[in-house]
Structures are given as structure tokens and as C-alpha cells.
N, C-alpha and C positions, 0 to 999 in steps of 0.2 A: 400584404394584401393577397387574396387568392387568387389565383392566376385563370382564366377566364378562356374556355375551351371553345377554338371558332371550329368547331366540327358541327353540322350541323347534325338535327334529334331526326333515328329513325323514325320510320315512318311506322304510324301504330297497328302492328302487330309482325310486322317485319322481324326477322333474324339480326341483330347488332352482327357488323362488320368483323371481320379479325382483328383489325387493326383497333375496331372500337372495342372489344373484349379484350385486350391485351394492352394494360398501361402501362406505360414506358417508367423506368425503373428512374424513381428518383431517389438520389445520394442523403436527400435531405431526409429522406424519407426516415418516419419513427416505427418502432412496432411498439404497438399499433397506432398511437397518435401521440400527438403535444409538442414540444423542443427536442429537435434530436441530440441537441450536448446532455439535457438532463434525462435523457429519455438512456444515452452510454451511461452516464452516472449512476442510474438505477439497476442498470443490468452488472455494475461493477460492485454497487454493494450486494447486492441479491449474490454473486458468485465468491464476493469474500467473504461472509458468511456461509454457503454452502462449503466452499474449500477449506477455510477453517474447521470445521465442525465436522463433514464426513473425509478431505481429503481430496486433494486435486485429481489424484488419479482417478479415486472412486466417484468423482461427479463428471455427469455427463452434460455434454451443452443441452441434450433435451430436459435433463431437470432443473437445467436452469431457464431454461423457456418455462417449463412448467410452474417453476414456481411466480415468473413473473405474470403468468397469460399469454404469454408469447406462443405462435408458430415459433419452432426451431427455425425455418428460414426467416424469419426476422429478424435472428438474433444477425444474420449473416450484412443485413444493411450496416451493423456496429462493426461487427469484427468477422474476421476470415476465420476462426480456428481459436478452440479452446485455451490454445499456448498464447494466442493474443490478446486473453482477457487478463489470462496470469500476468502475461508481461505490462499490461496497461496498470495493474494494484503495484506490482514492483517496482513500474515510474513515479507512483505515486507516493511511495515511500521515497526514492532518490531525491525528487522535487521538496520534500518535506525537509528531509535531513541539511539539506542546504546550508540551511540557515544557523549548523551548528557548526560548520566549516571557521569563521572569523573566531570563532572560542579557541579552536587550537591553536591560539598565538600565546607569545607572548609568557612570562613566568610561569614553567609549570604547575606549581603549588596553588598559585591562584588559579590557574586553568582549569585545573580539577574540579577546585567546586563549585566554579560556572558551568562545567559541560556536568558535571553529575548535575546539577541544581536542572539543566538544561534537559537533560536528558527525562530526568524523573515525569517531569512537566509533561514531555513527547512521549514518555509510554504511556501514560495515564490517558491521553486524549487520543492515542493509536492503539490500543493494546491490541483491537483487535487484527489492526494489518501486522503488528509485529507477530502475532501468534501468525497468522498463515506463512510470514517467512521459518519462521522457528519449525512449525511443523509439517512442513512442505520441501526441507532443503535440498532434498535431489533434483524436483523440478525445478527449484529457482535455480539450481546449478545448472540444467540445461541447458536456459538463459542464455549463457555467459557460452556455455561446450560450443553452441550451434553458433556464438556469433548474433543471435538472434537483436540484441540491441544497438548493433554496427548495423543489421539488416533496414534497421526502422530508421534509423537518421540519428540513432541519440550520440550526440558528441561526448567527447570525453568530458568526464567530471572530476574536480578534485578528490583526491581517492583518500576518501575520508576516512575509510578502516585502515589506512596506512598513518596516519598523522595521526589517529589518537592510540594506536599502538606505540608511535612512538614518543607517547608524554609515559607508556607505560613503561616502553624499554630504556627509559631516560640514565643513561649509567654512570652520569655523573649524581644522581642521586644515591642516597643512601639506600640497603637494600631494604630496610624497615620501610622507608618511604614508596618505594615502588611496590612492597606485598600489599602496605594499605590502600594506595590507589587502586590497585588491582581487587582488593578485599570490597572498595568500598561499589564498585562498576560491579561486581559479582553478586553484593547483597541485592543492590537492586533489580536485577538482572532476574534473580531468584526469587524474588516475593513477586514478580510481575509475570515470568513465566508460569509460577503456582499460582495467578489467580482466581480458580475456583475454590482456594482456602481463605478469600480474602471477599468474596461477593459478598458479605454480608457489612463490608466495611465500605463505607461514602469516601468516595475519590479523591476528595478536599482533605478527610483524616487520616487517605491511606500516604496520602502526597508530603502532609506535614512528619509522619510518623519516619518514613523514608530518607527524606531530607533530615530529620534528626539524627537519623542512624549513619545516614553516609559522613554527614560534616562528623561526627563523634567518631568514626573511626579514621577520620583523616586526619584527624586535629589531636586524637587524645594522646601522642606522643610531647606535644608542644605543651602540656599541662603542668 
């Protein structure tokens, strides 16, 4: 409900007050209007497509105001600083990947091709956040230089590029066994970072073709 101002109305033709000229700065507040959780969410895809496509360094927060209609100080009701937009898409891959955490148990050979099968699924539906890590990696390194995500509260997380390196550096496997899991996380790896070779192919037949490819190089020794 909208909140109901007991100030009472100049008098007609009078000069409004300072205090009436100058509204006090609400948190809630959107640029320029509607839900401010989705009103952040629109200024986070608007920038992950901008960073993706020109380049975090080379985009400025005013052309990310501009492309949404924003004043540049509206964007500042969202976030303090360019590095806090970066860092808000980086949580949002962290929070994503999550959920591939419980796959790294258990028999590596089956592990594989749940987190490949897994994985394939989360690029196809992420490509685009995964390209701005891939082609941004000095600034996500920063990240991490500056502390910046100890700065914000984010607790430790299971260190998920540690535990699926080591189903890779597995040595009690055979060494053919560990080139193919490696082969098989590279193939996909590779047709998803070349995605502008593959635009012209539907997500569903690039997903099947993938998953074919990886299970076939993981398996075709057992044949």
C-alpha cells in the first residue's frame, strides 16, 4: 500500500519547501519504478549481456543505464560500483553450480557421466553467464585478489573445482580412463565455448548430439 504523506499541500503559487523538493532517499526505491528485486535482475541481465558481448572493462555503468533508461544514479540504489554487478552474475553462477556438488560422490566412472550429463544440461541453459566468465577472466580474478566476496558475507562453499579435478586426477584409475574423462569435459567444453558455430542448431539437438559424444568417448573403451 502506498504510504500516505502528512505534509500538508503548498499553498497555490507558493515556492515548495526544501524539505518538500528533496525526497528522502528510499532503499526500496526502483530506477525508475516497479519491484526492486526484479527491477536488480533486469540491470543484471542488461550487464551480462553488455560484458559478455563488448567486455567488462570496455562497458561503462552509463551504458548500462543507458541501455536500460536508467539515470546512471539509479543504477546506484542497486549497486555501489561496476565490480558489484560483476560480482552479483558470479554469485549467480556459484548459487547455480550448487547443485552439482552431491554428483561428485561416490564411483567415479558413474560420477562422470552424471556430472558430464549434468553439466551439458547447465551450459546450454547458462551459456550465456558461462561465456562472460570465460571471457572476462582477469576481472573475475579480481574478485577473489581483492577479497571482494569475504567483503560481501559470502561464506565458504564447497570448492567445487577442487573435487571434480579430483575424479580427473583419480590415480588409481587407469591412465586411458582419466585422458577420456578429461577428453570427454574438453569436448564439451569446446562445442559450448564455439557457440557461434553451433547457432544455427536447437539446444535440444545440440544437448542430445553432446551427450552422445561425451557418453561414446567415455565408454568406447568398455566395448
Amino acid at each position: 500500500m502506498a504510504r500516505q504523506s502528512t505534509r500538508a499541500a503548498p499553498a497555490k503559487g507558493a515556492a515548495p519547501s526544501a524539505s518538500a523538493s528533496a525526497p528522502e532517499r528510499d532503499d526500496t526505491a526502483t530506477a525508475p519504478g516497479g519491484n526492486g528485486a526484479a527491477t536488480r535482475e533486469r540491470i543484471l541481465d542488461v550487464a551480462l549481456d553488455l560484458f559478455t558481448r563488448k567486455g567488462y572493462a570496455e562497458t561503462s555503468l552509463r551504458e548500462i543505464a543507458a541501455a536500460l533508461g536508467f539515470s546512471k544514479a539509479a543504477l546506484y540504489y542497486h549497486f555501489a560500483s561496476k565490480q558489484d554487478i560483476l560480482l552479483a552474475l558470479h554469485m549467480r553462477l556459484h548459487g547455480l553450480t550448487e547443485g552439482i556438488v552431491p554428483l561428485l560422490e561416490g564411483d567415479p566412472d558413474n560420477t562422470m557421466e552424471r556430472v558430464v550429463d549434468q553439466l551439458i544440461g547447465f551450459a546450454l541453459r547458462h551459456r550465456r553467464l558461462l561465456e562472460l566468465h570465460a571471457r572476462n577472466q582477469e576481472a573475475i580474478a579480481d574478485l577473489h585478489r581483492d577479497a571482494t566476496l569475504q567483503n560481501h558475507g559470502w561464506p565458504p562453499q564447497p570448492d567445487l573445482e577442487q573435487r571434480f579435478l579430483g575424479l580427473l586426477r583419480d590415480r588409481d584409475a587407469p591412465v586411458e580412463t582419466r585422458v577420456r574423462r578429461m577428453a570427454a569435459v574438453g569436448a564439451v567444453a569446446g562445442v559450448l565455448l564455439a557457440s557461434d558455430a553451433f547457432a544455427d542448431v536447437p539446444d535440444t539437438a545440440l544437448e542430445s548430439a553432446l551427450r552422445a559424444v561425451a557418453h561414446d568417448i567415455l565408454n568406447s573403451h568398455s566395448r
